[in-house]
C-alpha positions in Angstrom: -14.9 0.9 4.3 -11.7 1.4 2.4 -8.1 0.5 4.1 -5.3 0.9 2.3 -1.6 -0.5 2.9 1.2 1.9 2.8 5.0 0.5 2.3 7.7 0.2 -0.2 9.0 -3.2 -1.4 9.4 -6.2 0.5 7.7 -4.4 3.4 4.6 -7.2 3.5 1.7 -5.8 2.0 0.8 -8.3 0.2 1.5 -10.9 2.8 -0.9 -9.1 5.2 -3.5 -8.9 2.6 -3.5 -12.3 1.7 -3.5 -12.9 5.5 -6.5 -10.9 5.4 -8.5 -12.2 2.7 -8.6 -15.6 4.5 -10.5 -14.0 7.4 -12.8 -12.5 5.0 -11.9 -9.3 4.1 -12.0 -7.7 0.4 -8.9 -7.3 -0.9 -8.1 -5.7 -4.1 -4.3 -6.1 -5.4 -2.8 -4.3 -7.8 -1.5 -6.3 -11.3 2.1 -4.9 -12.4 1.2 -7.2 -15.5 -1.2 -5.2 -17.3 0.2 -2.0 -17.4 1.7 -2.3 -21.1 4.6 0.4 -20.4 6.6 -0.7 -17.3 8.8 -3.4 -19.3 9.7 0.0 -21.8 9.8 2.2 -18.4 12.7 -0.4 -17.2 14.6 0.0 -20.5 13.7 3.3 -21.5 12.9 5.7 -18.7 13.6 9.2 -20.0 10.5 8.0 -23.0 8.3 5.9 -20.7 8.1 6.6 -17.4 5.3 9.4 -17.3 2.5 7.1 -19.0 3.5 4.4 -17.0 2.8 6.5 -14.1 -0.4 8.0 -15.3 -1.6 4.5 -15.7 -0.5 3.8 -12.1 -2.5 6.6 -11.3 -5.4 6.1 -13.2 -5.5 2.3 -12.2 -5.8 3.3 -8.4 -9.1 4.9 -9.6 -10.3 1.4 -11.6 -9.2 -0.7 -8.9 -11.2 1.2 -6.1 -14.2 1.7 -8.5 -14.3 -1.9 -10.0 -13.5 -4.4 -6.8 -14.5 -2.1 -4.1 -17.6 -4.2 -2.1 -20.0 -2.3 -0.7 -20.9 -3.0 3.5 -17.4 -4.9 3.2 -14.2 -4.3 4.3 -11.6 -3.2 1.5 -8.5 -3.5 1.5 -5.6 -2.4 -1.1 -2.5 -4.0 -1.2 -1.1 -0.9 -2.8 -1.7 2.9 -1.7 -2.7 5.6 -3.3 -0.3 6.9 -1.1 2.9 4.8 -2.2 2.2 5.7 -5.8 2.8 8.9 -5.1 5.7 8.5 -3.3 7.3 6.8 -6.3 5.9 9.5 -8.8 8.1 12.0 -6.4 10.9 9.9 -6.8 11.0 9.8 -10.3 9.9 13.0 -11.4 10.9 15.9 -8.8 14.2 16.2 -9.9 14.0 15.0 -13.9 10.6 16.4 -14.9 9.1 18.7 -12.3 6.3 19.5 -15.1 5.2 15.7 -15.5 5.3 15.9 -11.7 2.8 18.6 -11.7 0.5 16.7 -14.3 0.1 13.6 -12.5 -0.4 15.4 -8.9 -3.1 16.8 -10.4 -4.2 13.8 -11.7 -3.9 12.6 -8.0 -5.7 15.1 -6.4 -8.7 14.6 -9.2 -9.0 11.5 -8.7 -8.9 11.5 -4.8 -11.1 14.1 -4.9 -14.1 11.4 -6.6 -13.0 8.6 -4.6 -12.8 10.1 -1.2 -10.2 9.4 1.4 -9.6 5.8 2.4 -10.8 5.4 5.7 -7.6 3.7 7.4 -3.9 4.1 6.0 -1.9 0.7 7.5 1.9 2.0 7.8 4.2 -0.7 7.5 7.6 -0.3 8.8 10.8 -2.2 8.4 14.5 -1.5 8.1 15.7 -0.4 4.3 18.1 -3.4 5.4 15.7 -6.0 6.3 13.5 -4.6 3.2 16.5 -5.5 0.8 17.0 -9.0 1.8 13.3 -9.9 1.3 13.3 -8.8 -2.2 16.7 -11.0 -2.5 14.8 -13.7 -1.7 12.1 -13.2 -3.7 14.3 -12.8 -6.7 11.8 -10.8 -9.0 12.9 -10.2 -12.4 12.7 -6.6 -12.2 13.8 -6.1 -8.8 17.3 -7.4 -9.3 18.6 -4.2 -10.0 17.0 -2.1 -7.0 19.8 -1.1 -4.2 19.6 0.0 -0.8 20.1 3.7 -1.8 17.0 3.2 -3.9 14.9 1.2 -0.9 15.8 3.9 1.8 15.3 7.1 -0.4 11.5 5.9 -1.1 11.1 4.8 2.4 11.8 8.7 3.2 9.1 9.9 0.4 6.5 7.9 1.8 7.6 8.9 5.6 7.1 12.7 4.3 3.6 11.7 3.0 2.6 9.6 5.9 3.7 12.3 8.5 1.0 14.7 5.8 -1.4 12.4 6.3 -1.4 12.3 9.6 -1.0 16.3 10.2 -4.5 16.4 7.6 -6.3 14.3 9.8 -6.4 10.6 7.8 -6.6 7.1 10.8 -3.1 5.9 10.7 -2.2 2.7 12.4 1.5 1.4 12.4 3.1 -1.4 12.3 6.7 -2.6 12.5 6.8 -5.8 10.6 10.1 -6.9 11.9 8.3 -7.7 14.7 5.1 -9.2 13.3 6.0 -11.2 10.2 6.9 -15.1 10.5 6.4 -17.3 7.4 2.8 -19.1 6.9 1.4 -17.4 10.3 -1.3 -15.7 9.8 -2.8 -15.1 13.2 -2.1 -11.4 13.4 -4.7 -10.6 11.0 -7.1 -11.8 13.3 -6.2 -9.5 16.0 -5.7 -6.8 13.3 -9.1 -7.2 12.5 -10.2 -7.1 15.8 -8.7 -3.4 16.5 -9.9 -2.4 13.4 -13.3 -3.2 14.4 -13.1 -1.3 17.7 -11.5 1.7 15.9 -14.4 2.3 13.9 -17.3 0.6 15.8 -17.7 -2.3 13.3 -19.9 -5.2 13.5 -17.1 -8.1 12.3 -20.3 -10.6 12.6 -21.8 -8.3 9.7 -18.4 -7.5 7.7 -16.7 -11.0 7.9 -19.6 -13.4 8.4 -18.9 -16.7 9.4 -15.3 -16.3 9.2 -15.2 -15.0 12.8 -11.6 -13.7 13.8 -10.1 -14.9 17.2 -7.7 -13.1 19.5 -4.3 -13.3 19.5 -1.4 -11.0 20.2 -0.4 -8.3 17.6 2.4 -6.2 18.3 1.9 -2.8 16.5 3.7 0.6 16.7 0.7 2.9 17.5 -2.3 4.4 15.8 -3.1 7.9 14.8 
């Protein structure tokens, strides 16, 4: 079973996978560090943004194919889904060609690797969003604005709102509401309605690492 995490920055993927992985779910995060043309992309993006997209794209098929356990839950801390909605935003209006390209490249590769089974939609204001990265103070987010945080936050509500309308599970959840620092006990109720979603044996899936219940505020599922 494949779940992927849709959300822009400073939404809380990674905090929910983490969250996740100590209950004893797979998850497989994606490595900014190895692809060897996003430092030239930052200086130089007219020259270096289309292969540093292509390798986005074509690392989305590695990670899946490479880390994905079978008779395991998976989880992605990255979407397929949000690398496209960055690809729109870079290349719709500059280089509807390249756009074209790695769609294309998209759509092939989706096409081998099969729809994930769950899309997570995290939600949070572009305002609360900003503040997070703030805090984080990563090197190359220091130049991102709000403008920039609430224009990709409407690419991947177009996409999401696609998904939906083409029939992908979607499950929701505001993480203004859910996130508090070092508690991790919503996982263990996400886990729980993930399990009843699909009929899952969490005995089988998590082994010993048995979740609990606890309250989980979410937005809805789909």
């Amino acid at each position: 079973m494949r779940i992927e995490l849709v959300g822009g920055l400073g939404i809380g993927k990674s905090t929910l996978c983490k969250a996740l992985e100590k209950i004893g779910f797979n998850c497989i995060y994606e490595n900014l560090n190895t692809n060897p043309f996003l430092a030239d992309c930052f200086k130089d993006p007219e020259n270096f943004r289309f292969p540093s997209q292509m390798w986005f794209a074509l690392s989305k098929f590695h990670e899946i194919k490479k880390f994905e356990v079978t008779d395991k839950i998976n989880v992605l801390d990255q979407a397929v889904l949000n690398v496209r909605a960055y690809t729109n935003m870079l290349f719709r209006d500059e280089d509807p060609e390249a756009l074209h390209i790695i769609n294309q490249c998209f759509d092939h590769l989706e096409g081998k690797l099969g729809k994930p089974d769950l899309l997570i939609n995290l939600k949070c204001s572009p305002a609360e969003q900003l503040r997070r990265i703030r805090g984080r103070n990563r090197d190359h987010e220091r130049s991102v604005q709000l403008d920039y945080i609430t224009g990709l936050q409407q690419e991947m509500n177009i996409l999401i709102n696609h998904a939906r309308v083409d029939g992908y599970a979607v499950l929701d959840i505001d993480t203004e509401q859910v996130y508090f620092p070092d508690n991790f006990s919503y996982a263990e109720t996400l886990a729980n309605q993930v399990a009843d979603m699909f009929k899952l044996d969490l005995d089988s899936v998590l082994g010993e690492k048995q979740p609990v219940q606890y309250g989980l505020p979410v937005a809805g599922a789909a």
